[in-house]
C-alpha positions as CSV (number, residue, x, y, z in Angstrom):
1,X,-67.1,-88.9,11.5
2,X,-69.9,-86.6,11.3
3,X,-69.0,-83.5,9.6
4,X,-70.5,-80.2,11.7
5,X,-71.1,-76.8,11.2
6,X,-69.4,-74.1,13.0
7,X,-73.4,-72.6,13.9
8,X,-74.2,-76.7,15.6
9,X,-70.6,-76.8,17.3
10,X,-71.5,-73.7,18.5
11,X,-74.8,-74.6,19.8
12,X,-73.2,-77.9,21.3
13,X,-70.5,-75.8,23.4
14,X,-73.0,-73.6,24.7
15,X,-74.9,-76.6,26.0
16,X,-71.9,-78.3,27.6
17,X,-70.6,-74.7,29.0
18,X,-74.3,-74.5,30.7
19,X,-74.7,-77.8,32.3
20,X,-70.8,-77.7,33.0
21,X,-71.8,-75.1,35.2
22,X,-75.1,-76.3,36.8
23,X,-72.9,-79.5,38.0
24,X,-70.1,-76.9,39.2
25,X,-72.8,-75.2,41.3
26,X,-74.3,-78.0,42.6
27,X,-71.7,-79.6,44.5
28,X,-71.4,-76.1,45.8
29,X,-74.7,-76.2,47.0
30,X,-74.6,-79.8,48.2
31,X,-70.8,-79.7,50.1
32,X,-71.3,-76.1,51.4
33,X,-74.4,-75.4,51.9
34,X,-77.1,-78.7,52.5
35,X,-74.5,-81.2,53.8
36,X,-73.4,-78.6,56.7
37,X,-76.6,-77.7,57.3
38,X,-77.6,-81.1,58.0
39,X,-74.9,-81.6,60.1
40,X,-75.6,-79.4,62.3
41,X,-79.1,-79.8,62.9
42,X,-78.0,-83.6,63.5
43,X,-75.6,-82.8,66.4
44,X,-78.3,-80.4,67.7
45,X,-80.1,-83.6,68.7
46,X,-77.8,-86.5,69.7
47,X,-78.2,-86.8,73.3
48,X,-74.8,-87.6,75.1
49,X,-76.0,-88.9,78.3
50,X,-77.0,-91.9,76.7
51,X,-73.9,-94.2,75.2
52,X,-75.8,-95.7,72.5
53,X,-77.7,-92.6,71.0
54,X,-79.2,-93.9,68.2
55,X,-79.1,-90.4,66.7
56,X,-75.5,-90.4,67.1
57,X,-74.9,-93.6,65.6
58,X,-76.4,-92.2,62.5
59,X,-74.2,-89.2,62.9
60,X,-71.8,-90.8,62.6
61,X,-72.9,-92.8,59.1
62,X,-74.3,-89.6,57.9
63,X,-70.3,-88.1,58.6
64,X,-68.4,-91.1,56.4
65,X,-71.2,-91.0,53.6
66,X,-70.3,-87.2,53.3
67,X,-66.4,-88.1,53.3
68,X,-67.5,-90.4,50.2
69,X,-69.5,-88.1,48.2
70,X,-67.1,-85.4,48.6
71,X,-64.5,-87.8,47.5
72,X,-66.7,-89.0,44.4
73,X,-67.1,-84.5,43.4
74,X,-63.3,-84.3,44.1
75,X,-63.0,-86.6,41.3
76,X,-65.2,-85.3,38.8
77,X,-64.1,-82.1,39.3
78,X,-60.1,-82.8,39.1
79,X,-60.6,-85.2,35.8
80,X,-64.1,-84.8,34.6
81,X,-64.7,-81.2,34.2
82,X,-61.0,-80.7,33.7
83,X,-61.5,-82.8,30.6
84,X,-64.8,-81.3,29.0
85,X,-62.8,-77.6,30.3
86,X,-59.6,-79.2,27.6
87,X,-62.3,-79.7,24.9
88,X,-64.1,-76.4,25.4
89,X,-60.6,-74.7,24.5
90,X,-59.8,-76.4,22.2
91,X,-57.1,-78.6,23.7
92,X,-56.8,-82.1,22.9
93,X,-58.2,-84.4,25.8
94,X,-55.6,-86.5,27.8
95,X,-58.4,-89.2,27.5
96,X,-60.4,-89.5,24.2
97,X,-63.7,-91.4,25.9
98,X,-65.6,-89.4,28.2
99,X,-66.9,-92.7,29.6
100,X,-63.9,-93.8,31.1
101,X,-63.6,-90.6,32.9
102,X,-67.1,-90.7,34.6
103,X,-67.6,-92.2,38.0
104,X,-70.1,-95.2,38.2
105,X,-70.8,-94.4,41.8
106,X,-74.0,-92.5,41.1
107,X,-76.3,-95.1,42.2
108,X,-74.2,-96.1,45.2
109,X,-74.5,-92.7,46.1
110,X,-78.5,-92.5,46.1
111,X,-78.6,-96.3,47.0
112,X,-76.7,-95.2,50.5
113,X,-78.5,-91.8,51.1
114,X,-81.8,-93.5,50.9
115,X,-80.6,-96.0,53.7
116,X,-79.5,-92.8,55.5
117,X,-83.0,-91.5,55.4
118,X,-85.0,-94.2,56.3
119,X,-82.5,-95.1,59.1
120,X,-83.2,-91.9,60.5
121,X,-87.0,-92.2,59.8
122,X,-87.6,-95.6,61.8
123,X,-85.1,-95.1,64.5
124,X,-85.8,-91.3,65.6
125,X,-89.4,-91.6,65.9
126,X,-88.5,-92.1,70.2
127,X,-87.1,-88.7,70.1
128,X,-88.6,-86.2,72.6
129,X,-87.6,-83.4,70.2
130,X,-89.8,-84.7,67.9
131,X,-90.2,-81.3,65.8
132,X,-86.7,-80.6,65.5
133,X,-86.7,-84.8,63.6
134,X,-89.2,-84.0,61.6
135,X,-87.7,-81.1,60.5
136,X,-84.3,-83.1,59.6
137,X,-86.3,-85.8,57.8
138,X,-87.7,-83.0,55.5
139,X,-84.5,-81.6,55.2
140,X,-83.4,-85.3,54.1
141,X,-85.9,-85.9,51.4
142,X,-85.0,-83.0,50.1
143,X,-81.7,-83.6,49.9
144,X,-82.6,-87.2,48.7
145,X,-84.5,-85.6,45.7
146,X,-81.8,-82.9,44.5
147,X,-79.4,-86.0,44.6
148,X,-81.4,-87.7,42.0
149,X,-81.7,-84.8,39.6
150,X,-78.1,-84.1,40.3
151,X,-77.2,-87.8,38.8
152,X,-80.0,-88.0,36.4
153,X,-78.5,-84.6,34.7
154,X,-74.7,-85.7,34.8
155,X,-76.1,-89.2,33.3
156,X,-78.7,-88.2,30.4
157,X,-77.7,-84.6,29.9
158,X,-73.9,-83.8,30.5
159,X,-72.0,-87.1,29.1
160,X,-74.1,-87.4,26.0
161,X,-73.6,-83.6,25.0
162,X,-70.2,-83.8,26.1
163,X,-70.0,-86.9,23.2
164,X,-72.0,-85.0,21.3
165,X,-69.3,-81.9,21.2
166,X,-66.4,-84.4,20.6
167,X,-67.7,-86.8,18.0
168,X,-70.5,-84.1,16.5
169,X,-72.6,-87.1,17.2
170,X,-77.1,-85.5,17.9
171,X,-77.9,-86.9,21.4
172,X,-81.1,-85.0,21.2
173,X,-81.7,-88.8,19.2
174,X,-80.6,-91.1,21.6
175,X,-83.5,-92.7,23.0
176,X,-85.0,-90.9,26.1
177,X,-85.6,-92.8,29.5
178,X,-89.3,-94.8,30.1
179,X,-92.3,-92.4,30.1
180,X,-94.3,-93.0,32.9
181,X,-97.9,-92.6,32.2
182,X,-98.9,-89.1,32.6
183,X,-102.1,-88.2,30.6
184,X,-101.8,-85.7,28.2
185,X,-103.5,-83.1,30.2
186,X,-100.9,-84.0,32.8
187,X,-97.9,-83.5,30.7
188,X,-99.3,-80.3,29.5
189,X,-99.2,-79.1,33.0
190,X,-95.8,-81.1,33.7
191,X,-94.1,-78.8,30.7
192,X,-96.1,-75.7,32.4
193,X,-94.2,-76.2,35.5
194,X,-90.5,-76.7,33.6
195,X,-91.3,-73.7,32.5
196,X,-91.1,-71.8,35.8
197,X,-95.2,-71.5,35.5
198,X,-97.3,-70.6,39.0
199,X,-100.3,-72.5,39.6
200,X,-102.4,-69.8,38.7
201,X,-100.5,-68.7,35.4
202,X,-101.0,-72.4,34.3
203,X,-104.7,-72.3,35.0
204,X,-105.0,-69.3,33.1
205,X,-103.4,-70.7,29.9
206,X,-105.4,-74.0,29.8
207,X,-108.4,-72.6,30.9
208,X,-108.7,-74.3,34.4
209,X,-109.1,-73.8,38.1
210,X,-106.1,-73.3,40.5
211,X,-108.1,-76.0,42.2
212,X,-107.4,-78.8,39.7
213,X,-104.0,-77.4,38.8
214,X,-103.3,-78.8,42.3
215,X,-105.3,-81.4,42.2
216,X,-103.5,-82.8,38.2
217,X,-99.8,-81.3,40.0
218,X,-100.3,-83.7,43.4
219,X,-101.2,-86.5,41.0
220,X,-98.1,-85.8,38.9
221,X,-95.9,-86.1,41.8
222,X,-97.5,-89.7,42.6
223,X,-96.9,-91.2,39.6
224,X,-93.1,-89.3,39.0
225,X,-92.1,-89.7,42.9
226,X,-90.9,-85.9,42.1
227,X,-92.1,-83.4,44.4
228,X,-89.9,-80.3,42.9
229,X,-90.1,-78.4,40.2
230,X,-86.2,-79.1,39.3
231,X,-87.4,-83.0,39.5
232,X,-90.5,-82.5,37.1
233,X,-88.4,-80.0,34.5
234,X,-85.4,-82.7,34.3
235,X,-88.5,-85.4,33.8
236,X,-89.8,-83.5,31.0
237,X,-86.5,-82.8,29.1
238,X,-85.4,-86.4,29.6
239,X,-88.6,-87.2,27.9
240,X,-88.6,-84.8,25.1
241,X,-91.3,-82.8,26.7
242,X,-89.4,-79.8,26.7
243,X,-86.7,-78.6,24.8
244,X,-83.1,-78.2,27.0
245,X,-82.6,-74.6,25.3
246,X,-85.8,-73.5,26.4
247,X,-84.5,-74.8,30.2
248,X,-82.4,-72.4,32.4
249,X,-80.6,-75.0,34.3
């Protein structure tokens, strides 16, 4: 085994403490704030004159999917973070392989949420309150999105650093995930943006208009699929773009 200094096993802690608690505060966000949210502005527009509301129907899915992601946090919370919580005191782990403690449901999860959406996409469009639907479908997609970062930081970030604090192994080494093709003016402004950078801040530093900050930032979200900020940061720490420490998750 790798022998560590106290200074690195400090510096690992501190990174499993923060993203310990970015995961903590997401499912917050997600179970008590977006998911009710959505569920309310669902049963805003079933209509129950008719028996076979289509909106309902998809009520109704939308109702057992949240039943099984709040099963799937239930469990992270009452093993996984109860574990890493053990090894950040000091304790000794009821279970010495963080990978048998992590649920491989993440990509059922998306998988099903995505069906959600696009379900509710080509089956409300006959709606007469057709702003209130396109609201939820926003609302969705957004949802969608913070889903995916949610998973992609419990998958590349949180059980690699969590080894990393266990076995002293460096996951800053492990390889990082494909890199789409961003040219290199496009990943300067990608890092710009992880960094909590306006539009006009970033023109300023690399000497360009707000105009084709917008222009390079629209084309960035093309080639990612990510529309956020969050989406494009975790991108450019997954990639080595950025460092995590520099990151306030």
């Amino acid at each position: 085994m790798e022998v560590i200094s106290n200074k690195d096993n400090s510096v690992k802690t501190l990174n499993v403490r923060m993203l310990l608690n970015y995961l903590k505060r997401t499912h917050n966000y997600f179970l008590d704030y977006q998911f009710p949210i959505l569920r309310q502005k669902l049963a805003a527009t079933i209509d129950y004159s008719e028996k076979n509301d289509i909106i309902y129907l998809i009520f109704r899915y939308f109702e057992k999917y949240v039943k099984e992601v709040e099963h799937h946090m239930k469990y992270e919370e009452e093993n996984v973070f109860r574990y890493v919580n053990d090894l950040l005191e000091g304790k000794r782990p009821y279970n010495s392989q963080i990978n048998n403690l992590v649920s491989r449901h993440h990509k059922d999860i998306e998988n099903k949420f995505h069906e959600l959406k696009n379900l509710f996409e080509h089956y409300s469009s006959s709606s007469r309150n057709s702003e209130k639907i396109q609201e939820i479908l926003t609302d969705l997609c957004n949802v969608e999105e913070d889903l995916t970062i949610h998973c992609m930081v419990e998958d590349h970030f949180f059980v690699p650093a969590v080894r990393a604090l266990k076995y002293g192994e460096n996951y800053d080494e492990k390889p990082a995930s494909p890199n789409v093709n961003l040219s290199d003016r496009e990943k300067d402004i990608a890092i710009c943006v992880s960094k909590g950078m306006s539009n006009k801040e970033i023109a300023e530093k690399l000497f360009l208009s707000v105009h084709t900050i917008t222009t390079h930032r629209r084309n960035i979200a093309k080639k990612l699929n990510i529309h956020s900020p969050a989406g494009i940061t975790i991108y450019c720490i997954v990639n080595k773009l950025v460092d995590p420490k520099d990151i306030n998750l």
